[in-house]
C-alpha positions as CSV (number, residue, x, y, z in Angstrom):
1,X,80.5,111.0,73.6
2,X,83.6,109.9,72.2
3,X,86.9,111.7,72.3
4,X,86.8,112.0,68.4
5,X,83.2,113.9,68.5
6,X,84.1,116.2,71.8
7,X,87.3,117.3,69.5
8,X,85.0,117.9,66.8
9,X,82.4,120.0,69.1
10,X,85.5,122.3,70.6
11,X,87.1,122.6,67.2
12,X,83.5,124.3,66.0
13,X,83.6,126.1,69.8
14,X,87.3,127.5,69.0
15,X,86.6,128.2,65.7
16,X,83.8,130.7,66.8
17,X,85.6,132.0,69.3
18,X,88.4,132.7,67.7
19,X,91.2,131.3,69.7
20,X,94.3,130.5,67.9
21,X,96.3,128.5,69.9
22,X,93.5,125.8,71.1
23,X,92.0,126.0,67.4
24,X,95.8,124.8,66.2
25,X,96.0,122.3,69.4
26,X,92.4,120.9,68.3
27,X,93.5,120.7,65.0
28,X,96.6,118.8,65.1
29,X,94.5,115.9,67.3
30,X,91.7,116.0,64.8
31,X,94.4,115.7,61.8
32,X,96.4,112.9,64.0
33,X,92.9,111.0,64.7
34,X,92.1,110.8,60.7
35,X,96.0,110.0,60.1
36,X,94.9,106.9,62.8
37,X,91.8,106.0,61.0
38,X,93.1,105.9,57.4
39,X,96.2,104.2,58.6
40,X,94.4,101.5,59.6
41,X,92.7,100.7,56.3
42,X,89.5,103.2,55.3
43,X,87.4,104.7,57.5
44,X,87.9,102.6,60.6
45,X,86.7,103.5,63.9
46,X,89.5,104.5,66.4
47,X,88.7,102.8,70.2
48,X,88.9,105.2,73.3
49,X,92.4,102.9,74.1
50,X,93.8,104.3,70.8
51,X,92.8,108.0,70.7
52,X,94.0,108.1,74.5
53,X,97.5,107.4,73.1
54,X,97.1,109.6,70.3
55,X,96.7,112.8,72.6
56,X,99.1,111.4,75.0
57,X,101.6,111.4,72.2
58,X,100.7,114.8,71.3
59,X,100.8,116.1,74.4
60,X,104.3,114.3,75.0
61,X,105.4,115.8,71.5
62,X,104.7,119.5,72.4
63,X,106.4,118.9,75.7
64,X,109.6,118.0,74.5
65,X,109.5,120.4,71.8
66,X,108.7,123.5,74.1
67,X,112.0,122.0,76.8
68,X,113.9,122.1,73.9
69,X,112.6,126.0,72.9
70,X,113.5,126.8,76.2
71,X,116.9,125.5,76.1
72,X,117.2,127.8,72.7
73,X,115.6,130.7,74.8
74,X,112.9,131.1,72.2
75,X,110.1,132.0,74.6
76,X,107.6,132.6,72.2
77,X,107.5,129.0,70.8
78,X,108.5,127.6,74.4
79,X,104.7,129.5,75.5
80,X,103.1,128.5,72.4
81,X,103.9,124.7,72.9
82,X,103.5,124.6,76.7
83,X,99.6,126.5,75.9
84,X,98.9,123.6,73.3
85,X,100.0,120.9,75.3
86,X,97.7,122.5,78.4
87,X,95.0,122.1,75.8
88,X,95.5,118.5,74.7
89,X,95.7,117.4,78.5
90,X,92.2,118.5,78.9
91,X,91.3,115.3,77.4
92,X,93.5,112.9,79.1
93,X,92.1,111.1,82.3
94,X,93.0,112.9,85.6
95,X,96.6,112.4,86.4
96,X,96.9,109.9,89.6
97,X,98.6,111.2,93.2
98,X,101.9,108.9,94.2
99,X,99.8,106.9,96.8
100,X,97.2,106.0,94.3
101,X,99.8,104.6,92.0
102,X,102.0,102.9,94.2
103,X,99.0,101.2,95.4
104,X,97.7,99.9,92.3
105,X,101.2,98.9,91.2
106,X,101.5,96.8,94.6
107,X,98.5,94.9,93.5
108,X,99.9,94.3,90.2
109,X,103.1,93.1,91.5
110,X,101.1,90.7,93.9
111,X,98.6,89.7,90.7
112,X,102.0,89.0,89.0
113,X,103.9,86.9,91.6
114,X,106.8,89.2,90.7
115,X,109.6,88.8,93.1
116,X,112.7,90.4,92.0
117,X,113.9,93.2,89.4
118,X,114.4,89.9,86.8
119,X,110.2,90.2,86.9
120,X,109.9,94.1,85.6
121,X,108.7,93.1,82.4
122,X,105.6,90.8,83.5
123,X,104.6,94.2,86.2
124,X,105.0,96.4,83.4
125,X,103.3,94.9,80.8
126,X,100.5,94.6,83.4
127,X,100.5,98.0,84.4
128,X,101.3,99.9,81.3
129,X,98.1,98.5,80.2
130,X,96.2,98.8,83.5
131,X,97.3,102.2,84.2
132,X,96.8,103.6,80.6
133,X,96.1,107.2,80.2
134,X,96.5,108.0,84.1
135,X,99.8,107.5,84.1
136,X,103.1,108.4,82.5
137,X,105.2,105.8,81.5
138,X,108.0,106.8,83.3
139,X,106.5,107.2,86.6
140,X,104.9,103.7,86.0
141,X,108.6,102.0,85.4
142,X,110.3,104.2,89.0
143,X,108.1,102.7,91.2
144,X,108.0,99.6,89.7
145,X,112.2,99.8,90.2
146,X,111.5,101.2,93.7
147,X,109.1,98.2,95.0
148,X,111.4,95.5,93.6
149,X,114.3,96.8,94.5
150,X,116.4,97.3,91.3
């Protein structure tokens, strides 16, 4: 089952349920996934690579959104952003632990023949790709910094 169609299942389950906040979360990813699709030319199918970004995206969105709430101290749309975003993440790939990451970024810096902070670019491109939807960005790019010593 795609991540398109097990939106589309929990949209119905929310809807029947009742529940507000994961019906709006579900919605916005449903709306952002046809946005995608007709984007790209007509009714195009989206691959698992691209709606993995999508939520990611979303998820990132409602983060910053509910830090900035909470700078405001508007607790109400601080909660209702952090309990969307908790929603959205349900559909991203388990997050990986420190160890597993630094591992795989090892092998990616060993794949690349990367040597010094000059090579960042060739490990990240590498393992931006690689590491996809288990990873944030920003974690990726520290302990890239951190094994080559920048």
């Amino acid at each position: 089952m795609s991540l398109t169609e097990k939106i589309s299942s929990d949209l119905i389950t929310a809807m029947k349920a009742k529940d507000k906040v994961v019906l709006e979360a579900i919605r916005a990813a449903k709306t952002a996934f046809t946005l995608a699709r007709t984007e790209k030319s007509g009714d195009t199918v989206l691959t698992s690579e691209e709606e993995l970004k999508i939520i990611q995206k979303l998820v990132k969105q409602r983060r910053e959104s509910a830090a900035i709430y909470k700078e405001q101290n508007r607790p109400d749309l601080y909660e209702k952003e952090v309990t969307e975003a908790d929603v959205l993440e349900k559909y991203l790939p388990a997050k990986m632990s420190d160890g597993e990451l630094l591992n795989i970024i090892k092998g990616i810096i060993e794949r690349v023949g990367a040597k010094s902070p000059a090579d960042m670019g060739k490990v990240m491109g590498v393992a931006t790709k690689e590491l996809a939807g288990k990873a944030d960005g920003k974690e990726i790019s520290a302990k890239v910094k951190q094994l080559l010593g920048s």
